[in-house]
Biopython code that builds the backbone (N, CA, C, O; Angstrom):
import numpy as np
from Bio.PDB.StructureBuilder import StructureBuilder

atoms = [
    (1, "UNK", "N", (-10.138, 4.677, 9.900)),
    (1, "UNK", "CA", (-9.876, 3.427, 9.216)),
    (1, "UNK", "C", (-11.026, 2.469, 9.533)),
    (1, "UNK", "O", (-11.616, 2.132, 10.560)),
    (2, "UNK", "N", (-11.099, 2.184, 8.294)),
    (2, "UNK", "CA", (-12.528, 0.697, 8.760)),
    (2, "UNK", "C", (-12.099, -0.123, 8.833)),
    (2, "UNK", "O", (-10.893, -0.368, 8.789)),
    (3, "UNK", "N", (-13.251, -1.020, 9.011)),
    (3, "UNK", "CA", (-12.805, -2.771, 9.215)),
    (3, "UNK", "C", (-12.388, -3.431, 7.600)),
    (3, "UNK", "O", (-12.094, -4.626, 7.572)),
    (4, "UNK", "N", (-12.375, -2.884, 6.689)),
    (4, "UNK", "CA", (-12.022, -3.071, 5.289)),
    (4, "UNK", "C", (-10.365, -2.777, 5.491)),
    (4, "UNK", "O", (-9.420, -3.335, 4.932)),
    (5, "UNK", "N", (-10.366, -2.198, 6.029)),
    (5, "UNK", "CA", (-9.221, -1.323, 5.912)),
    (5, "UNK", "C", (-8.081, -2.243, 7.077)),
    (5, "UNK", "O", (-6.948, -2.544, 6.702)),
    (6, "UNK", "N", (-8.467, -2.513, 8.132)),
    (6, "UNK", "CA", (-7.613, -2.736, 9.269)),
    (6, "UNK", "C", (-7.069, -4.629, 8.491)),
    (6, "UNK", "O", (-6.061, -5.253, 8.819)),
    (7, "UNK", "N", (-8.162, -5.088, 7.439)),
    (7, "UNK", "CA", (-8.108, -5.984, 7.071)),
    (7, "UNK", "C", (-6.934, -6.311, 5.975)),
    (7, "UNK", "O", (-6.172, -7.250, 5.744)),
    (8, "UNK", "N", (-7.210, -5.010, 5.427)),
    (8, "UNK", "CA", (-5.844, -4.817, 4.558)),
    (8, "UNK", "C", (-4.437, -4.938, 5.244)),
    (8, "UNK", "O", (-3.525, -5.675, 4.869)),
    (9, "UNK", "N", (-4.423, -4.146, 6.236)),
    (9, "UNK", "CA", (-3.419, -4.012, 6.768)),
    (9, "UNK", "C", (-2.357, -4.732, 7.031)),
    (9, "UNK", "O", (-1.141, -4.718, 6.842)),
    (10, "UNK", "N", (-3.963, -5.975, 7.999)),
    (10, "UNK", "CA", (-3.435, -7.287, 8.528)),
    (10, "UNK", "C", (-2.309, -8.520, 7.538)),
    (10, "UNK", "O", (-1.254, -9.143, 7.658)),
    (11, "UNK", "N", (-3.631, -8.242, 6.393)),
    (11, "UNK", "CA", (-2.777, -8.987, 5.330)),
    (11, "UNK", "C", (-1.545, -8.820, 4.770)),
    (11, "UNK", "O", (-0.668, -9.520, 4.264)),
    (12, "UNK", "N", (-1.806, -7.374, 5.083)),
    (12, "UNK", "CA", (-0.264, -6.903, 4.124)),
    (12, "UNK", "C", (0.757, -7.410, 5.034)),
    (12, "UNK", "O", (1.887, -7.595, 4.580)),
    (13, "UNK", "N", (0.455, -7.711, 6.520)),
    (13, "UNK", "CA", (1.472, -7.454, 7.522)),
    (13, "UNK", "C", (1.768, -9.240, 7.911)),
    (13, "UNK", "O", (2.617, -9.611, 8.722)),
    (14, "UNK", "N", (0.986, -10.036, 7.235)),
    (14, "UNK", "CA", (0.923, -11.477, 7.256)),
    (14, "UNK", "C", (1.933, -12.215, 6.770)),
    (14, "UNK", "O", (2.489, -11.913, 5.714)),
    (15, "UNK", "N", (2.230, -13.129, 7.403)),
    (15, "UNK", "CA", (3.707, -13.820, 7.002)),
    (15, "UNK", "C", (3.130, -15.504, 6.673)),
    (15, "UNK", "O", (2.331, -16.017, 7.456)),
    (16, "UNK", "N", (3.475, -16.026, 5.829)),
    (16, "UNK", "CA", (4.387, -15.163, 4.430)),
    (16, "UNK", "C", (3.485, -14.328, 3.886)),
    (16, "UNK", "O", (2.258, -14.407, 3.959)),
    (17, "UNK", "N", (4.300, -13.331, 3.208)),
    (17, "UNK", "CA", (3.898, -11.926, 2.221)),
    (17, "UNK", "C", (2.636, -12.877, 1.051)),
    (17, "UNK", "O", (2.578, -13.792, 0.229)),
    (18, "UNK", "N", (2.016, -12.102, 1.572)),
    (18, "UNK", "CA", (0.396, -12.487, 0.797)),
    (18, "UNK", "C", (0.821, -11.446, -0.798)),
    (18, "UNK", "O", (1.266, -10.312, -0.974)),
    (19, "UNK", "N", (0.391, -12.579, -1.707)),
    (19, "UNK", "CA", (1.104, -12.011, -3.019)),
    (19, "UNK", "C", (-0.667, -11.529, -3.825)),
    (19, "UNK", "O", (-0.698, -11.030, -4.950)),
    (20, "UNK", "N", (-1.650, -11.731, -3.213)),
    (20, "UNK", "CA", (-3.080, -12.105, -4.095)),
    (20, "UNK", "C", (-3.925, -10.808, -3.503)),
    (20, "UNK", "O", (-5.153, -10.887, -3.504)),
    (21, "UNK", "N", (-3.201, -9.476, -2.939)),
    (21, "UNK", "CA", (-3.837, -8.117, -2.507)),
    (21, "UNK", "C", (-3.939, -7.303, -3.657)),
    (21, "UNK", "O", (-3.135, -6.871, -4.484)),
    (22, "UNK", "N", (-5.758, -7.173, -3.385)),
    (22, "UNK", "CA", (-5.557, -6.139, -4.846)),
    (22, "UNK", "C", (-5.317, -4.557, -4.561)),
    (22, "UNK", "O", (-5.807, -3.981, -3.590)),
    (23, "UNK", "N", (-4.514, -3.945, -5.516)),
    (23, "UNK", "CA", (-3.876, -3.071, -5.026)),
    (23, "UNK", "C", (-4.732, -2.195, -5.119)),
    (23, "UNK", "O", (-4.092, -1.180, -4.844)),
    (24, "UNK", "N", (-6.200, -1.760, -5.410)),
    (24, "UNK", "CA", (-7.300, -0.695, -5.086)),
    (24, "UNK", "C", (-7.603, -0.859, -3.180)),
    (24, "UNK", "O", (-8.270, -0.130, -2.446)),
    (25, "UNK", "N", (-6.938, -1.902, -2.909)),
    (25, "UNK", "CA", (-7.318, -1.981, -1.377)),
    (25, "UNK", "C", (-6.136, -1.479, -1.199)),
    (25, "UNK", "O", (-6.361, -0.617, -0.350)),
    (26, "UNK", "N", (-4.544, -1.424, -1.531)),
    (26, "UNK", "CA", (-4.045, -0.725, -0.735)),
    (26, "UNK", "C", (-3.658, 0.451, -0.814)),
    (26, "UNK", "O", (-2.887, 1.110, -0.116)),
    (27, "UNK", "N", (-4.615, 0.825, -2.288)),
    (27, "UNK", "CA", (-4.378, 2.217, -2.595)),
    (27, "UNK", "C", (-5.070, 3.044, -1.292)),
    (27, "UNK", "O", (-4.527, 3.876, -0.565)),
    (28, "UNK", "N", (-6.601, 2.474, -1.242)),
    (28, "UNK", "CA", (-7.386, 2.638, -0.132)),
    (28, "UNK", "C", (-7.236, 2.595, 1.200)),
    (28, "UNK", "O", (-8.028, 3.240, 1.888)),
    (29, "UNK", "N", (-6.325, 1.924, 1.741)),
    (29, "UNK", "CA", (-6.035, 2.170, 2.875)),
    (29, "UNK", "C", (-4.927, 2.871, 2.724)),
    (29, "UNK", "O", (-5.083, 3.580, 3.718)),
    (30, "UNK", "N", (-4.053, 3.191, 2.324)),
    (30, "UNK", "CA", (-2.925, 4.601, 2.621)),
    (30, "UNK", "C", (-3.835, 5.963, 2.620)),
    (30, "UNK", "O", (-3.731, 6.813, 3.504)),
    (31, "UNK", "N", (-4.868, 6.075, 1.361)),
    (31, "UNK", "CA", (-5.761, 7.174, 1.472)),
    (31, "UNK", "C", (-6.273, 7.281, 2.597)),
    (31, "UNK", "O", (-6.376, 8.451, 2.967)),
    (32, "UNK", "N", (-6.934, 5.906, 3.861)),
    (32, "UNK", "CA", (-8.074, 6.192, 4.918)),
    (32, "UNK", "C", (-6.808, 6.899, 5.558)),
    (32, "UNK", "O", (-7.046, 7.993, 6.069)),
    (33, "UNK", "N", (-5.265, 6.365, 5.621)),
    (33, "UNK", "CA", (-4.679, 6.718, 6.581)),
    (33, "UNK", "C", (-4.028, 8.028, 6.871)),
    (33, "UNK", "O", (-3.335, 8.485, 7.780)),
    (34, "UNK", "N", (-4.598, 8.521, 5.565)),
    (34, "UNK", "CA", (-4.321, 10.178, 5.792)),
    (34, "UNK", "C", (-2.766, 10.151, 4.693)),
    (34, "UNK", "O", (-1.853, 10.896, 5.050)),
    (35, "UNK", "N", (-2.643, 9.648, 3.947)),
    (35, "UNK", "CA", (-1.488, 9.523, 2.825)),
    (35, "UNK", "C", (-2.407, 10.648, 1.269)),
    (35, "UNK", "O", (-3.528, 10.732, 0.767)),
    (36, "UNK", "N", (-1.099, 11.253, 1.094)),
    (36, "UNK", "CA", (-1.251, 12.146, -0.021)),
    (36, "UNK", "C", (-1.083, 11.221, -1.608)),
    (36, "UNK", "O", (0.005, 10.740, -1.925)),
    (37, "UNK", "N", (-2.202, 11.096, -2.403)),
    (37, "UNK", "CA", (-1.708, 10.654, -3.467)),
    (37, "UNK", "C", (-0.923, 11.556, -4.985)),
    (37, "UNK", "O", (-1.535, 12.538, -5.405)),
    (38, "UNK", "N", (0.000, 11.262, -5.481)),
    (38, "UNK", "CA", (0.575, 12.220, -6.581)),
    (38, "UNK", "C", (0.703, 11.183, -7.317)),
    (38, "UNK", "O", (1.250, 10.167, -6.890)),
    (39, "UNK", "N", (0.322, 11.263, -8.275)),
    (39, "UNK", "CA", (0.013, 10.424, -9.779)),
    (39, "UNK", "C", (1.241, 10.849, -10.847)),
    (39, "UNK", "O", (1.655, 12.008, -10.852)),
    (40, "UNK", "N", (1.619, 10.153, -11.465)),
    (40, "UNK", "CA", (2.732, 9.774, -11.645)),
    (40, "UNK", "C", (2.632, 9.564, -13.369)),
    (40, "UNK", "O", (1.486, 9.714, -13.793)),
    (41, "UNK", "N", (3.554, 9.275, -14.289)),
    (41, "UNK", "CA", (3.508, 8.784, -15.620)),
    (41, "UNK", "C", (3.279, 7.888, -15.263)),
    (41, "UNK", "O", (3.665, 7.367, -14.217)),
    (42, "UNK", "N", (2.428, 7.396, -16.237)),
    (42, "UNK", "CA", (2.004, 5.517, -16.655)),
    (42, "UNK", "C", (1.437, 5.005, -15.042)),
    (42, "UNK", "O", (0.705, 5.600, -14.251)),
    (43, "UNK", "N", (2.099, 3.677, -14.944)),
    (43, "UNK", "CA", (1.373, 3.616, -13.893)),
    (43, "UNK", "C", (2.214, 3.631, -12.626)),
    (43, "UNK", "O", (2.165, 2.704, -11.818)),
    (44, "UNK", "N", (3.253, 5.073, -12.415)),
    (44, "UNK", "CA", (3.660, 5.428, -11.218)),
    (44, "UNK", "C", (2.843, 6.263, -10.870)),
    (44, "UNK", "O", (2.173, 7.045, -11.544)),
    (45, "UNK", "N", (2.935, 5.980, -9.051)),
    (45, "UNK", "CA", (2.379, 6.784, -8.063)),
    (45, "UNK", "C", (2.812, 7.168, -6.793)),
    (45, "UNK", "O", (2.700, 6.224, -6.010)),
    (46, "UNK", "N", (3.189, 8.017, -6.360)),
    (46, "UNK", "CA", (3.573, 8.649, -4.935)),
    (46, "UNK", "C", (2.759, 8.238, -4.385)),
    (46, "UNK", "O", (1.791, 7.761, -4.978)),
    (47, "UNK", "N", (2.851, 8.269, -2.899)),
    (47, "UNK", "CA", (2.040, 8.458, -1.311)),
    (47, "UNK", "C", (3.255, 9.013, -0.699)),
    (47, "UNK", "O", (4.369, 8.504, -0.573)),
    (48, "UNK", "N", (2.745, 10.323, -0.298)),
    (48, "UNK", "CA", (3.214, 10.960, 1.103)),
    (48, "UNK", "C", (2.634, 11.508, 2.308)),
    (48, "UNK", "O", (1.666, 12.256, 2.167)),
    (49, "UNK", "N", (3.124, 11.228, 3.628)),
    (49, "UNK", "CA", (2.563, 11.401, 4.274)),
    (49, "UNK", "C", (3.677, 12.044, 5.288)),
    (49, "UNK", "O", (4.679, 11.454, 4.885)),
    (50, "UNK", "N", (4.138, 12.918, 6.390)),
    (50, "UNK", "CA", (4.779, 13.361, 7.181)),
    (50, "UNK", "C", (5.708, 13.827, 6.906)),
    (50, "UNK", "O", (6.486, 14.173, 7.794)),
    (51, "UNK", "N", (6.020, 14.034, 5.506)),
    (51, "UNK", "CA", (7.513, 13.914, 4.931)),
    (51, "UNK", "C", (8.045, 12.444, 4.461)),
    (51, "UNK", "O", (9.089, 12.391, 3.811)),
    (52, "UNK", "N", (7.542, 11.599, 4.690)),
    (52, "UNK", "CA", (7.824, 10.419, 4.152)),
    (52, "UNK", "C", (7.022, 10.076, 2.698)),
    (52, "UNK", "O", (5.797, 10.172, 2.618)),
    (53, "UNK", "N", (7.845, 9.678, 1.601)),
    (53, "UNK", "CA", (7.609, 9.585, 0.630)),
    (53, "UNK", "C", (7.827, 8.058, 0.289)),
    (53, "UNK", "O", (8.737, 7.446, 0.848)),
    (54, "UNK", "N", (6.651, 7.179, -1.009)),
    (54, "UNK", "CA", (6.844, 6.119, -1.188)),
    (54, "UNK", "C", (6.382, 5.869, -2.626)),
    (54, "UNK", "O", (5.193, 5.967, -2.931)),
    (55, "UNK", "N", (7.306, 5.556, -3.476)),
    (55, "UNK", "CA", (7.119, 5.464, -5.117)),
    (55, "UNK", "C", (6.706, 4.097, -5.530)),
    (55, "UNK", "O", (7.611, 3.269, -5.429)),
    (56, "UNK", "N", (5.727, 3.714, -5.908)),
    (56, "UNK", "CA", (5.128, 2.453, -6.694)),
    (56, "UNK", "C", (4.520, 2.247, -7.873)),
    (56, "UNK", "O", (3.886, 3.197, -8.332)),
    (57, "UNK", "N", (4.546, 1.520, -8.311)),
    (57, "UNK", "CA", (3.937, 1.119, -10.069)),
    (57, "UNK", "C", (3.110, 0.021, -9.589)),
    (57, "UNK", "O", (3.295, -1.004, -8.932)),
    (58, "UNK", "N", (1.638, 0.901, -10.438)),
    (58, "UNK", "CA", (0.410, 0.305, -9.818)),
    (58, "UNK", "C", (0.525, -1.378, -10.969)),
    (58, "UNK", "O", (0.966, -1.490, -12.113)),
    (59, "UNK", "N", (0.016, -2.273, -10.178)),
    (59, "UNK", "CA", (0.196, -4.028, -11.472)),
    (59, "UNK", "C", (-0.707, -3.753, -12.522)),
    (59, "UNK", "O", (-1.686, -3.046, -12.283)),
    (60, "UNK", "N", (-0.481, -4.296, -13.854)),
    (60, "UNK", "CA", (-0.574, -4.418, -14.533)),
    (60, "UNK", "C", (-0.427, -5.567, -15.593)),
    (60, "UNK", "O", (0.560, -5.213, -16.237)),
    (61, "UNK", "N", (-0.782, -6.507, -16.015)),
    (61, "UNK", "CA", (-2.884, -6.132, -16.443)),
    (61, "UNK", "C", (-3.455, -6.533, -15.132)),
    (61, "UNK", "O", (-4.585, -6.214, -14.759)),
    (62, "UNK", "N", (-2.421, -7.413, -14.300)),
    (62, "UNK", "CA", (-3.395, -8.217, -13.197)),
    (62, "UNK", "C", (-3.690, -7.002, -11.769)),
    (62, "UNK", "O", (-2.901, -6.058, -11.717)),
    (63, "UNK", "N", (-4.486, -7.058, -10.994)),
    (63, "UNK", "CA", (-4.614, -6.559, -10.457)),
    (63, "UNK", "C", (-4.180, -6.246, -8.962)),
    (63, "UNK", "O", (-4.175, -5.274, -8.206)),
    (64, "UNK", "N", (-3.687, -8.074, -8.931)),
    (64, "UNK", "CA", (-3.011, -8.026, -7.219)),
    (64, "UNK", "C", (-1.515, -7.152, -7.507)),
    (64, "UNK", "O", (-1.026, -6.679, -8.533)),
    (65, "UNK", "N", (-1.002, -7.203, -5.872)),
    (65, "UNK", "CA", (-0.236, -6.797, -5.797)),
    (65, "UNK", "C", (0.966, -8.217, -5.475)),
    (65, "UNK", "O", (0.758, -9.177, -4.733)),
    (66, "UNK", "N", (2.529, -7.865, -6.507)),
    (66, "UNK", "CA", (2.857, -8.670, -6.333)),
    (66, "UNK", "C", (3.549, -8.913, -5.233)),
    (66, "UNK", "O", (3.982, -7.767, -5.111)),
    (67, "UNK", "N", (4.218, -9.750, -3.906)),
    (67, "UNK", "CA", (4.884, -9.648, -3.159)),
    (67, "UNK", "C", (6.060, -8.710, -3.279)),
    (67, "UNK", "O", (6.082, -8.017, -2.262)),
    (68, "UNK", "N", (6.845, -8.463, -3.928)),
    (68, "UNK", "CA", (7.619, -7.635, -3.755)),
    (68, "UNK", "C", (7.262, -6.276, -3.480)),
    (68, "UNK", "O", (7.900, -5.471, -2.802)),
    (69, "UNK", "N", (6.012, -6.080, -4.166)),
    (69, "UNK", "CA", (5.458, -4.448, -3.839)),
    (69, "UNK", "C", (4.706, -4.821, -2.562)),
    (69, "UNK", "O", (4.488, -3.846, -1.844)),
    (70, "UNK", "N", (4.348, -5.753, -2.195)),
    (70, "UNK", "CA", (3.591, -5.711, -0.828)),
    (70, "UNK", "C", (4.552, -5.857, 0.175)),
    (70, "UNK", "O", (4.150, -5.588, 1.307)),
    (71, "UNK", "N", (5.571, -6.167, 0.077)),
    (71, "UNK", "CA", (6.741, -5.752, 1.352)),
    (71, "UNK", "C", (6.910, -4.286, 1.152)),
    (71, "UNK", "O", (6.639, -3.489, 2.050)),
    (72, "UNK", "N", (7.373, -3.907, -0.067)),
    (72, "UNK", "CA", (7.452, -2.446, -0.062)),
    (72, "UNK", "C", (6.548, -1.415, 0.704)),
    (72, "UNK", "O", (6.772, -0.390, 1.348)),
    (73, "UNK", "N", (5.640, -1.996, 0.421)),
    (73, "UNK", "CA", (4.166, -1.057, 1.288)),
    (73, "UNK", "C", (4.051, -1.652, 2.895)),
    (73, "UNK", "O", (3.371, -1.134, 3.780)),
    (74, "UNK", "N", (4.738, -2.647, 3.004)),
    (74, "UNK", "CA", (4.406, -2.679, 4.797)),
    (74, "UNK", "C", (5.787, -2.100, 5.168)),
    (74, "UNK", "O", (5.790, -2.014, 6.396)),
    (75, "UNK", "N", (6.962, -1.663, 4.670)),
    (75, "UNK", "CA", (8.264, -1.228, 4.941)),
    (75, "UNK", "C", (7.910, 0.557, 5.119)),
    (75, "UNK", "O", (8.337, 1.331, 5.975)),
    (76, "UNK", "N", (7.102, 0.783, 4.119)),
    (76, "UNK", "CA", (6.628, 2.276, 4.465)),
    (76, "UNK", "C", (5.562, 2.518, 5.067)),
    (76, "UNK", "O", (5.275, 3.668, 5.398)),
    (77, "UNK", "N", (4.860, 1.582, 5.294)),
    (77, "UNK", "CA", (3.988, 2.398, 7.055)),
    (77, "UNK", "C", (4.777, 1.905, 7.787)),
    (77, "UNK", "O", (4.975, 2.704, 8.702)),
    (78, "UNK", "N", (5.703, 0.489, 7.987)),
    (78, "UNK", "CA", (6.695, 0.689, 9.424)),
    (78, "UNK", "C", (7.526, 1.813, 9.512)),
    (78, "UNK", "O", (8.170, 1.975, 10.548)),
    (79, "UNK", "N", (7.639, 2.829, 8.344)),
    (79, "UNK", "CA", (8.006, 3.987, 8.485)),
    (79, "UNK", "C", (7.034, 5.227, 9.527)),
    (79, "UNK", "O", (7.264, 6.020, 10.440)),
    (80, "UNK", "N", (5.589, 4.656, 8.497)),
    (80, "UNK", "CA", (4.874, 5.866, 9.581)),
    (80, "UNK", "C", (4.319, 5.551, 11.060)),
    (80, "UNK", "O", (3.520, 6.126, 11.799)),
    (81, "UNK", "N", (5.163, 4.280, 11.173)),
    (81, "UNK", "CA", (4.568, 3.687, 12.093)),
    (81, "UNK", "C", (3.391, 3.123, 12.558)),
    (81, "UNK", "O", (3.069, 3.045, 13.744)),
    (82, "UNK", "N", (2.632, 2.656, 11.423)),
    (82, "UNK", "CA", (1.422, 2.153, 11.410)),
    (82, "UNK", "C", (1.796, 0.822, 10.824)),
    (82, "UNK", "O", (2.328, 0.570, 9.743)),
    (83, "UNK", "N", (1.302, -0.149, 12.007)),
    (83, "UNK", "CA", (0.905, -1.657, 12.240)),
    (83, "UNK", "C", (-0.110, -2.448, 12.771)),
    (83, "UNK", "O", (-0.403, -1.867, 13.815)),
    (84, "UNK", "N", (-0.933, -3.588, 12.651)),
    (84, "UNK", "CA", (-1.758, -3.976, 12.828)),
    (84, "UNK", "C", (-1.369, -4.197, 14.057)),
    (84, "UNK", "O", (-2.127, -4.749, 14.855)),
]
sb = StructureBuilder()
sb.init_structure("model")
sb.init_model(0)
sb.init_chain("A")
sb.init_seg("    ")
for serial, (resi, resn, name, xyz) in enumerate(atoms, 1):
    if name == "N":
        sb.init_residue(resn, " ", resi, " ")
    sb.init_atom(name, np.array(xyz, "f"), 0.0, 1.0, " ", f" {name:<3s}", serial, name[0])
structure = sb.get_structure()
């Protein structure tokens, strides 16, 4: 994981839920973290990693991610146990 990456993290893990993450960064950091991507209709997408599985719909037209999907994504690495 890089310093791009640990940066993501932070944010995602920042209170209040940072709503302005673009989601090519957190596609990117589940990939550094060793997460499987499976592509999906339209714009669903898997990440699995250990047996843990996590279903999201990438934003659209805009690019951040909206808070609700950015809790979603810090709820599933407190699954894999990865925290800043």
């Amino acid at each position: 994981m890089n310093s791009k990456h640990r940066m993501t993290l932070e944010a995602i893990f920042s209170e209040p839920v940072n709503g302005s993450i673009e989601w090519s960064r957190i596609e990117a950091l589940l990939t550094a973290i060793g997460c499987r991507t499976i592509e999906g209709s339209g714009s669903s997408v898997t990440f699995e990693k250990d047996g843990h599985k996590a279903n999201f719909h990438r934003p659209h037209p805009r690019k951040e991610a909206l808070k609700y999907r950015v809790k979603q994504v810090r709820e599933y690495l407190q699954q894999l146990e990865i925290t800043p």
